[in-house]
C-alpha positions in Angstrom: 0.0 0.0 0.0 1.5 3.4 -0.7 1.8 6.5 1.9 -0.1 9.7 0.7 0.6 12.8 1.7 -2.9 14.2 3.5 -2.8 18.1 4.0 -4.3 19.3 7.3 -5.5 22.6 8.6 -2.2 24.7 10.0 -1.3 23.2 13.8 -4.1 20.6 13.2 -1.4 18.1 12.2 -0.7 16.1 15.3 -4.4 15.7 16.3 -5.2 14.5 12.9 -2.9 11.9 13.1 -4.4 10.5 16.5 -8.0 10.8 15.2 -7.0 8.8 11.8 -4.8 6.2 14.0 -8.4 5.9 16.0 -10.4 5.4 12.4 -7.3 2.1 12.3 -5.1 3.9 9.4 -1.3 4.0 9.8 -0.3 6.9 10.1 2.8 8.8 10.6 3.2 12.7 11.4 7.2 13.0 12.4 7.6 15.2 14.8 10.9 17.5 16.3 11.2 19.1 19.8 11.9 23.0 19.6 12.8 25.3 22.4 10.3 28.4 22.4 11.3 31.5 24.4 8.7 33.6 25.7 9.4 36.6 27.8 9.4 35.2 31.0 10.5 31.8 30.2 11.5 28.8 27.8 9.8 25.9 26.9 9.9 22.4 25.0 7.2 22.0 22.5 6.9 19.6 20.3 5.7 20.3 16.2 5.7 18.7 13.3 8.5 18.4 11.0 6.8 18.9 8.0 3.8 21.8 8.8 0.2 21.2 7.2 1.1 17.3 6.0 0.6 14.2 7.5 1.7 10.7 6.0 -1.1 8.4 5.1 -0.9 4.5 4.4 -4.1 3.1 3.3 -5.8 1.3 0.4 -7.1 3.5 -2.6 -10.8 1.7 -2.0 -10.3 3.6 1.8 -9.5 6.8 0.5 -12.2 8.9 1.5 -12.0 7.8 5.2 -9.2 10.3 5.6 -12.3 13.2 5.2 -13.9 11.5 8.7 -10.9 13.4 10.7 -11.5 17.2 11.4 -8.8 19.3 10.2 -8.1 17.8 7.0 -8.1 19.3 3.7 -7.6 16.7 1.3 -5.1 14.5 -0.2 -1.7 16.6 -1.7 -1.6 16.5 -5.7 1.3 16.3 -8.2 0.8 16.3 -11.8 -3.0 15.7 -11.0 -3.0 13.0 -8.9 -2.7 12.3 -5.0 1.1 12.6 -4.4 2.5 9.4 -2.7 5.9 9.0 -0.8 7.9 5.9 -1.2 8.3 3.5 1.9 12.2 3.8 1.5 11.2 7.8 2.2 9.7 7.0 5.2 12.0 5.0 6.8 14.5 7.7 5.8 12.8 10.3 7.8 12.1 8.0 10.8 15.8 7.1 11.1 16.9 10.7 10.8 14.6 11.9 14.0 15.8 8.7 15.6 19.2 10.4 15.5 20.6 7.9 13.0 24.2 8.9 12.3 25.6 9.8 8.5 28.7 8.4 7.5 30.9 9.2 4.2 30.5 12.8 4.7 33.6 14.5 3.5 33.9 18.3 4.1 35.5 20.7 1.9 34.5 24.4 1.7 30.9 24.5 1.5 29.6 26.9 -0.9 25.4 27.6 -1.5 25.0 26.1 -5.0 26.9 23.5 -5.5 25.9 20.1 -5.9 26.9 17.1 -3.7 26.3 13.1 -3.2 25.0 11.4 0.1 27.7 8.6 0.2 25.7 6.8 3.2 22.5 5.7 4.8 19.0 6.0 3.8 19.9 8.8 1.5 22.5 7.1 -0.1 23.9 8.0 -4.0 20.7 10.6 -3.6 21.9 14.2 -5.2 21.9 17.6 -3.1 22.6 21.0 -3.8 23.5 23.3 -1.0 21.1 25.8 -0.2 23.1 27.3 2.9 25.7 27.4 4.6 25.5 28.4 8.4 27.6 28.3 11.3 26.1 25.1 12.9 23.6 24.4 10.4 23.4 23.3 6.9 20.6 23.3 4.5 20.5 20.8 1.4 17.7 20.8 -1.4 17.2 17.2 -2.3 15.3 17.7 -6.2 14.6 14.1 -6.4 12.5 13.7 -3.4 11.3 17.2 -3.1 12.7 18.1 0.1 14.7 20.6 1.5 17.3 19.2 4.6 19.0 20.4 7.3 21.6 19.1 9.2 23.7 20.0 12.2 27.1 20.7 11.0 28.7 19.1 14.2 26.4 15.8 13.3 28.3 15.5 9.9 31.9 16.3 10.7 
């Protein structure tokens, strides 16, 4: 069965997940933990990696039991028809928030356009081009896949 990519309501993600995981779909809606600062204080909250989509895996016969969850729009489209992520996709972006070390990363001055390989891992022989370049943070555009990256600096050296 393939995953499709459901679009939800902004910050209606997480509890569209639960309510289709209730309905029996498999679901996943990867999640990150920020740090938020208010005035007085700071505070760990927890959001969505990817804001306004959630990951569906269900039979095209049960599509229209993704409408029975409040807070979602519909089913995302490319080239006119409901786009669908690839398992290995997936399981790519459930081992990087499990922390799953990359290997093969050699680093040479880093410059926003050019184009690299990802030697190792889930990603592997998969084409980036550098978006930017911070001081701790680094930003890839994966075209294949759609997907724009970023990866601690420290976590690749």
């Amino acid at each position: 069965m393939p995953w499709y990519v459901i679009r939800t309501k902004p910050q209606q993600e997480i509890k569209s997940a639960r309510i289709l995981e209730d309905l029996g779909l498999e679901v996943y809606c990867p999640v990150i933990t920020e740090v938020r600062q208010w005035t007085d204080r700071k505070k760990k909250v927890t959001v969505p990696l990817f804001r306004t989509y959630v990951f569906v895996n269900l039979d095209v016969k049960k599509k229209n039991q993704v409408y029975e969850a409040p807070g979602v729009l519909g089913f995302l489209s490319w080239l006119g028809k409901p786009a669908i992520a690839k398992s290995e996709e997936i399981e790519a972006i459930r081992s990087w928030l499990n922390n799953e070390r990359f290997d093969g990363f050699e680093i040479n001055k880093l410059i926003p356009g050019d184009q690299v390989e990802i030697r190792s891992g889930k990603l592997a022989k998969k084409k980036a081009i550098i978006k930017e370049v911070g001081a701790k943070k680094l930003k890839l555009i994966l075209p294949d896949i759609g997907w724009t990256l970023t990866a601690n600096i420290q976590d690749v050296l």
